[in-house]
N, C-alpha and C positions, 0 to 999 in steps of 0.2 A: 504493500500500500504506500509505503513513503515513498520508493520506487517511483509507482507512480507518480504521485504529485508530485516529485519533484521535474519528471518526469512532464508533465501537465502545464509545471509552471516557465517551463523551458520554452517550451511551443510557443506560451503564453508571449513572453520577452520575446520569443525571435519576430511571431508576428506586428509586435507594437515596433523592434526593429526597422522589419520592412515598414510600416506606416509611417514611421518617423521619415527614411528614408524617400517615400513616394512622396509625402509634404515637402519636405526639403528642395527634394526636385521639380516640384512644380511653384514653391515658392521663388526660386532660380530662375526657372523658365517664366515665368510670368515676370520677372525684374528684366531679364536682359530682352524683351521683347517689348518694353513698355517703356523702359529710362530714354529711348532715345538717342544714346551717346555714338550710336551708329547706325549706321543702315542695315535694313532688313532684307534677308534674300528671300525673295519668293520663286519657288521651283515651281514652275506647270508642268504639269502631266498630262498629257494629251490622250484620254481611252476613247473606241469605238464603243458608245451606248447602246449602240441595236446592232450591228456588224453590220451596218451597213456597206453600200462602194461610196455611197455620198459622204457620209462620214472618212473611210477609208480616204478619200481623194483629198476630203479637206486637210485631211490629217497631215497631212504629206505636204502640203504646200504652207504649213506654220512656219513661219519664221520668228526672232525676234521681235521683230517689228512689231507682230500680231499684239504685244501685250503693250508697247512704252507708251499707250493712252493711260493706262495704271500708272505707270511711274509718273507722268509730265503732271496727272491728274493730285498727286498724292503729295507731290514738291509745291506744286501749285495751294491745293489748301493748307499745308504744313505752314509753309511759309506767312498766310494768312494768319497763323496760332502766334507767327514768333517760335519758331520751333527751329534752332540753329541746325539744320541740316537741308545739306545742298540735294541732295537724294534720300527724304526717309525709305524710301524700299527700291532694291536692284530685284526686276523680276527675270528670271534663265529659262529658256525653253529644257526642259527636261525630257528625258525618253518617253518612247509612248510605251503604256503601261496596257499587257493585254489582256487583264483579269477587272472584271467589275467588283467595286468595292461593294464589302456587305449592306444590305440594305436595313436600314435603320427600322425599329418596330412601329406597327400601324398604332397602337395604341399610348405610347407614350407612357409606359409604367414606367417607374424608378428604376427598379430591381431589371424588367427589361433594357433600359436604355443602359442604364451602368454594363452590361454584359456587352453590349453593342458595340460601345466605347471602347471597352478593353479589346474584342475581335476585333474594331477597326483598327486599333493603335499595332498588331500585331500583323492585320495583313497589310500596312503600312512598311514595317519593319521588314515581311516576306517579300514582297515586290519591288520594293526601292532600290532600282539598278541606277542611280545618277553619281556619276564619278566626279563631278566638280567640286565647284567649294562647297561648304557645308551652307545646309540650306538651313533657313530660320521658322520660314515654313514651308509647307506643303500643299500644292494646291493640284486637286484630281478634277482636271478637265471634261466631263463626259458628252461626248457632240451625238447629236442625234441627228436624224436626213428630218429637214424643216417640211419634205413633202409626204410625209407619214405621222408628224407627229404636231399634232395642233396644241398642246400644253404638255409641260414636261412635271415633274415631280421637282418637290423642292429641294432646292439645294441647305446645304448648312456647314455651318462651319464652327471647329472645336476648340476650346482656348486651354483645355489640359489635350493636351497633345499638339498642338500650333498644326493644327488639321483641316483643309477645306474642301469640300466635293460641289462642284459647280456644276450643274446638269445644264446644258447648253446645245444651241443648235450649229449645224456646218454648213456655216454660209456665210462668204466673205461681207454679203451687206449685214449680217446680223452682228458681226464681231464688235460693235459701241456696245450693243442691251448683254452681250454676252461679260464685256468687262464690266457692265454697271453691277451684274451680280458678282464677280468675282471681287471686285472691290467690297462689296456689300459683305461678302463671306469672310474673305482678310481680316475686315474689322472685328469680325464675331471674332475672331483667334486671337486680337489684342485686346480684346473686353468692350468691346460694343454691344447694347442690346437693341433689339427689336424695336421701331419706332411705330407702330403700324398696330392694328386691333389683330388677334391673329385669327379671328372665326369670320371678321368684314376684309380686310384688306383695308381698312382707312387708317387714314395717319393722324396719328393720337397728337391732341391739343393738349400742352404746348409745343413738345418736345420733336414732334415731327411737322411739326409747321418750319418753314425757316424765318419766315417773318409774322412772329405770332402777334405782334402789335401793329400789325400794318393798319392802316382805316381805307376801307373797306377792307377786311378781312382776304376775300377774295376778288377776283382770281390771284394767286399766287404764282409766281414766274419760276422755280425750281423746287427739284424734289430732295428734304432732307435723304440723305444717302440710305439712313438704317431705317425711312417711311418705303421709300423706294417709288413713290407717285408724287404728282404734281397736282396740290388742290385746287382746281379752278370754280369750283362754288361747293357749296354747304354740299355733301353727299357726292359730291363728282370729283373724280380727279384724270389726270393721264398718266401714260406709262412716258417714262425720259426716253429720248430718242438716244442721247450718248451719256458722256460723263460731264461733258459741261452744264449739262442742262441738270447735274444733281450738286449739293452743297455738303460739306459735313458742318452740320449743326455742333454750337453749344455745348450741350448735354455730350453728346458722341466724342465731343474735342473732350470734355474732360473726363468721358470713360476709357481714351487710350492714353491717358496722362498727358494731353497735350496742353493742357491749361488744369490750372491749380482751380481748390474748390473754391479758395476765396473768387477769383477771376469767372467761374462759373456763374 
């Protein structure tokens, strides 16, 4: 019996061990992805969503280019914070990755998503063939043929694990609305939330308005980043055609520490 318990209490400390450890590490990872003090690399991953050839073809023709409306967009509002960097994020075309990520639970339990999380962070870890520098985060591309698929499943993106799955379409006129999510997901991995009602799709007053004090209210001329629509009267809004036509709000500036609370 002592045997045991001591035995019991062993387990006991290893696993508060690891717990310590998995906090630690994510208290880490959440500092050097939030302070700032350099820029962030963002790896795409370019998957075929339905195995398309549409997909296949677009895939093949990515270049860098495809993504530096992210970075010009990202320098651009940074800059607007007072945020000392000349590039917050360098984004790298990464390998195409030919395995779809696990799909997240329809329901939304705790105990479900936590296991989700830990499979994704894992097939993460199993497929990630990208030899360059060390990526900051991760972002899985998935293109769909736009002539099969009239709405796609949402994307989301993880801030324990610096993780983002962007379900997207393969078409070179779609590549602005496809960064507007990928920016949108990015932020969720530096601590962005949700600006938007999530059962309407409307952008929550104040915090996804950009100009919550304007008189008349509406129409409003650009879409908070983390609303993702532009409200142009009481109940109506539009989808942003690119990245200019969206803002990072406020609120959003100062949940990736880009402005202090008092400044908030």
């Amino acid at each position: 019996m002592a045997a045991g318990g001591f035995f019991k209490k062993l387990r006991i400390l290893f696993l508060l061990f690891v717990l310590l450890l998995v906090a630690g590490d994510y208290w880490l990872t959440k500092y050097r992805s939030t302070n700032w003090s350099h820029s962030l690399r963002i790896v795409v991953y370019p998957i075929n969503g339905d195995g398309s050839e549409a997909a296949d073809q677009y895939i093949a023709q990515l270049t860098q280019d495809t993504f530096t409306p992210v970075e010009v967009f990202l320098a651009s509002e940074a800059a607007d914070y007072g945020v000392p960097l000349e590039k917050p994020v360098i984004t790298t075309l990464g390998p195409q990755i030919q395995e779809l990520p696990p799909i997240p639970p329809a329901d939304r339990k705790v105990l479900k998503v936590m296991w989700w999380s830990l499979k994704m962070r894992y097939w993460v870890f199993r497929v990630d063939e990208y030899q360059g520098p060390p990526a900051d985060i991760r972002m899985f591309v998935v293109y769909h043929d736009p002539e099969t698929h009239d709405r796609l499943q949402h994307s989301l993106g993880l801030e324990k694990g610096l993780i983002g799955v962007v379900n997207a379409y393969a078409g070179k006129k779609l590549e602005h609305k496809n960064n507007i999510v990928l920016v949108h997901e990015f932020l969720h991995t530096v601590g962005a939330t949700d600006k938007y009602d999530l059962q309407t799709g409307a952008p929550l007053y104040p915090d996804g308005i950009v100009e919550p004090d304007k008189q008349p209210l509406y129409p409003q001329s650009y879409a908070e980043i983390m609303a993702g629509v532009i409200p142009v009267a009481d109940g109506t809004w539009l989808m942003p055609d690119k990245l200019d036509d969206t803002i990072i709000g406020r609120k959003t500036a100062f949940e990736i520490n880009w402005i202090s609370q008092q400044q908030e």
